[in-house]
C-alpha positions in Angstrom: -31.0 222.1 -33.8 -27.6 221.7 -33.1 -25.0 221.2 -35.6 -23.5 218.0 -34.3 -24.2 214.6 -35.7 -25.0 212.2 -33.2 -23.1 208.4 -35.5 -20.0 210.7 -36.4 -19.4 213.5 -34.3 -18.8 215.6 -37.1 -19.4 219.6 -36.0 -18.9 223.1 -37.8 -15.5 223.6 -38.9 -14.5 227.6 -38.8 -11.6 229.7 -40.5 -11.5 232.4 -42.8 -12.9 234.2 -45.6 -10.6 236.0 -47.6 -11.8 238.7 -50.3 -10.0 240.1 -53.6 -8.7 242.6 -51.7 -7.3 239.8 -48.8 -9.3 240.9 -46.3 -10.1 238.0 -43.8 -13.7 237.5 -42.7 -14.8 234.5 -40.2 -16.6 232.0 -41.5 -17.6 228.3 -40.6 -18.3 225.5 -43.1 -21.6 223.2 -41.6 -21.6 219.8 -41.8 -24.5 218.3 -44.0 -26.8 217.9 -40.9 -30.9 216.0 -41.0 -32.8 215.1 -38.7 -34.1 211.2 -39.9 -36.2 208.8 -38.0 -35.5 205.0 -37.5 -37.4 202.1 -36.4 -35.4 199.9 -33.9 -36.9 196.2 -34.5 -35.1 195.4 -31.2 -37.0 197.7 -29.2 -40.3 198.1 -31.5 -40.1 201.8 -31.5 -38.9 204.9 -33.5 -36.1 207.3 -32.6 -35.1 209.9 -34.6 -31.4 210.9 -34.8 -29.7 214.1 -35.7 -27.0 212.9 -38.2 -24.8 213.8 -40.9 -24.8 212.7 -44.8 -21.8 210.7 -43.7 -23.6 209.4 -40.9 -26.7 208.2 -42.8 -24.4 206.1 -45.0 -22.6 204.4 -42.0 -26.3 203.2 -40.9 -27.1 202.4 -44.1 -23.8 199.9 -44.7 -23.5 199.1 -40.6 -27.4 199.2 -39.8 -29.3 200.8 -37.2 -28.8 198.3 -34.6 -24.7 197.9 -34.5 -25.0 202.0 -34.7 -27.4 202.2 -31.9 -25.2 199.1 -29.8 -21.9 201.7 -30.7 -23.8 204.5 -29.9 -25.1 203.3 -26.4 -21.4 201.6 -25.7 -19.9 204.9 -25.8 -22.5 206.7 -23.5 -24.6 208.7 -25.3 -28.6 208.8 -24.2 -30.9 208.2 -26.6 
């Protein structure tokens, strides 16, 4: 599963580890990332989206169907 939510676009973020000693190590910080199913009145089916924590909030204040209308006016294929 990839680490990209599919509402925000929010992805890994990489940099830097750094010891006592200073030594640098890479390192990446991973967005909270679930897989969560949703029933689409609209439509009368289920999808299930890969989405952030900050994603599953924006559905629950926007709801699913002005997400899925945002989602489909900017391209994505779902």
């Amino acid at each position: 599963m990839s680490a990209i939510c599919q509402v925000t676009g929010r992805k890994p973020g990489f940099g830097k580890s750094v010891s006592h000693s200073h030594k640098r190590t890479n390192r990446r910080w991973d967005p909270n990332i679930q897989r969560k199913t949703y029933y689409l009145p609209s439509q009368g089916r289920r999808i299930t989206l890969t989405v952030s924590a900050k994603g599953i909030k924006t559905i629950d204040r926007d709801g699913i169907e002005a997400v899925m209308a945002r989602l489909r006016a900017r391209g994505d294929k779902i």
